[in-house]
C-alpha positions as CSV (number, residue, x, y, z in Angstrom):
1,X,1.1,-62.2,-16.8
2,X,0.0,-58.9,-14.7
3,X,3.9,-59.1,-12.9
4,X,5.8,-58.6,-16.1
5,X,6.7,-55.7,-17.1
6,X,4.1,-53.9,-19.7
7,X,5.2,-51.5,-22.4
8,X,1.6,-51.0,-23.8
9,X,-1.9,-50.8,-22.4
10,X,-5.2,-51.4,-24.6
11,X,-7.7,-48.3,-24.6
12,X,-9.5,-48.3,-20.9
13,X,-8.2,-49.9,-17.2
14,X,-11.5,-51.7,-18.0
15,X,-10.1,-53.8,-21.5
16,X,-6.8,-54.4,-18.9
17,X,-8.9,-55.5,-16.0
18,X,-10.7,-58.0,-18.9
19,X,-7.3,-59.2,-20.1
20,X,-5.8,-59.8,-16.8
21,X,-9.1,-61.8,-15.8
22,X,-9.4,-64.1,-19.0
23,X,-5.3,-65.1,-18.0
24,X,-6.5,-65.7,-14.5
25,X,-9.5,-67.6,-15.6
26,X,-7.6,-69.5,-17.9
27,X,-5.2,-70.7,-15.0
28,X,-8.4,-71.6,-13.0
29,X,-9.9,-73.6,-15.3
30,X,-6.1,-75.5,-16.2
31,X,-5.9,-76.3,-12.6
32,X,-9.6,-76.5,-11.3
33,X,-11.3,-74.2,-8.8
34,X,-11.2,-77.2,-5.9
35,X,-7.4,-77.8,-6.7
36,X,-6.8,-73.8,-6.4
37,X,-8.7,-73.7,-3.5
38,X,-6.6,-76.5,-2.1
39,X,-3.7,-75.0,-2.6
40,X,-4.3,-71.3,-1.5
41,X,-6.4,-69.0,0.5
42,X,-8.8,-68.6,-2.0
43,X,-12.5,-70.3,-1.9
44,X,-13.7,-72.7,-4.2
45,X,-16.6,-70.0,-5.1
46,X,-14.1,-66.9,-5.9
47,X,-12.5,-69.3,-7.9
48,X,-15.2,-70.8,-9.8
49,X,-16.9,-67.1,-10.2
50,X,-13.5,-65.4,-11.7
51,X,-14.4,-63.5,-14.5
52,X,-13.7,-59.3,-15.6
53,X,-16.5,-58.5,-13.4
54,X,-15.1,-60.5,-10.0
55,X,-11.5,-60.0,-10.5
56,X,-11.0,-56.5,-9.4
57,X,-12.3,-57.7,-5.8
58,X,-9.2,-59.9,-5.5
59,X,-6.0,-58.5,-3.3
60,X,-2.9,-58.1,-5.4
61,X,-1.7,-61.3,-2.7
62,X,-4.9,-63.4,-3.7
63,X,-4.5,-62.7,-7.6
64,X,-0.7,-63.3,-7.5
65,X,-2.1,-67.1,-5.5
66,X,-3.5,-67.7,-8.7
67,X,-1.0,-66.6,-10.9
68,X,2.1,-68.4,-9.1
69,X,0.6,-71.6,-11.0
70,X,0.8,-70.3,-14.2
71,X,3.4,-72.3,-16.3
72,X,7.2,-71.0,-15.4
73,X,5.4,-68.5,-13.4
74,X,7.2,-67.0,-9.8
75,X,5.8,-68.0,-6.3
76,X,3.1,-65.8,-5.2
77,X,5.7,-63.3,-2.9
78,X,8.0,-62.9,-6.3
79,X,5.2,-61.6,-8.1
80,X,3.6,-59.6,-5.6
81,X,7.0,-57.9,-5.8
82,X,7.9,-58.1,-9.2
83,X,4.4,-56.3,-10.1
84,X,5.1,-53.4,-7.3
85,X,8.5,-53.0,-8.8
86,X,7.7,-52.6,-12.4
87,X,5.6,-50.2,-11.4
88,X,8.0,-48.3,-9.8
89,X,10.2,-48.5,-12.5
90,X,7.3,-47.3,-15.0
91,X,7.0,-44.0,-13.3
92,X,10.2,-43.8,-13.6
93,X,10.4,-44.4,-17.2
94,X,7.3,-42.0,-17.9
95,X,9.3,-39.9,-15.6
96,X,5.6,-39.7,-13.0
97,X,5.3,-38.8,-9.4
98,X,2.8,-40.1,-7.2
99,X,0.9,-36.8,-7.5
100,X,0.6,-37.1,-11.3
101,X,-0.3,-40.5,-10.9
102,X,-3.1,-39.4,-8.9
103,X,-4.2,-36.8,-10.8
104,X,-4.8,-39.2,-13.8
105,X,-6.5,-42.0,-11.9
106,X,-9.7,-42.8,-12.3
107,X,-10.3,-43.8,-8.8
108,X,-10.1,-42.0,-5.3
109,X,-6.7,-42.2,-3.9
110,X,-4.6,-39.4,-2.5
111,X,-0.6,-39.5,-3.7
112,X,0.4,-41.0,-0.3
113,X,-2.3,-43.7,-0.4
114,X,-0.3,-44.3,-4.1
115,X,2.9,-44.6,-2.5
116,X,2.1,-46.8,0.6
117,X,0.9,-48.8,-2.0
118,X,3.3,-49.0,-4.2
119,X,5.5,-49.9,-1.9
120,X,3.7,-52.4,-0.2
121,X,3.1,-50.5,3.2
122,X,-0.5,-50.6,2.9
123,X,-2.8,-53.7,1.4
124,X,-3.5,-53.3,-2.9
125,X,-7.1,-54.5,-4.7
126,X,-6.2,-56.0,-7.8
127,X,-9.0,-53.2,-9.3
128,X,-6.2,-50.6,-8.0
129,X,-3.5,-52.2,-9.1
130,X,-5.1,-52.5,-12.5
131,X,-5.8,-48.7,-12.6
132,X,-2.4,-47.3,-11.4
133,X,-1.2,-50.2,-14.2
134,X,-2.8,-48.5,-16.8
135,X,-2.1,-44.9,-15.7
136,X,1.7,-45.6,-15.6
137,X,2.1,-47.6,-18.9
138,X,-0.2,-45.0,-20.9
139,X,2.1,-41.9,-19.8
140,X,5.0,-44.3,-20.8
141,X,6.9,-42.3,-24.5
């Protein structure tokens, strides 16, 4: 689950992106694209079309939708939060700032676009969340 708190990273923000998306998937196809779409903001189509290639389009709001009906999983708002958090507490850990974050992402954010982000003062893709994921955990000792 992308909210929990990661310790390790496979080799590119790409392999993360297609990990995340084959747990999201799987909860889409559990539940069915027409119950999901029932149930959240999302349309039947995103739904039905979620795959590593789609799932970076998604808000960090609309992929936490789909992950808050994952078995034992947090309501939406918990892991919207709890994924912010841990990474937060990952820079911490890898002892980062939001200007060394930025100089190791791969895509084009300034250090305060990073940190109105991180702390939820400005709107997060799931693609960005995935990258500053995988920047954070990979600096991690």
């Amino acid at each position: 689950m992308f909210h929990e708190q990661r310790m390790t990273a496979p080799d590119t923000p790409a392999d993360l992106r297609a990990e995340y998306a084959a747990d999201l998937a799987s909860i889409v196809d559990r539940h069915g694209a027409d119950e999901l779409a029932d149930e959240t903001d999302l349309d039947r189509e995103t739904l039905a079309n979620l795959g590593h290639e789609t799932v970076g389009s998604l808000s960090l709001e609309d992929a936490a939708e789909i992950q808050a009906r994952a078995e034992s999983a947090p309501d939406a708002d918990t892991v919207v939060t709890m994924a912010c958090e841990h990474l937060l507490l990952g820079m911490s850990t890898a002892v980062l700032d939001v200007d060394a974050v930025e100089s190791e992402l791969e895509l084009e954010l300034d250090a305060k676009e990073i940190q109105q982000k991180l702390e939820r003062r400005a709107p997060m893709s799931f693609e960005e969340y995935v990258h500053l994921q995988f920047v954070i955990v990979d600096a991690a000792p």
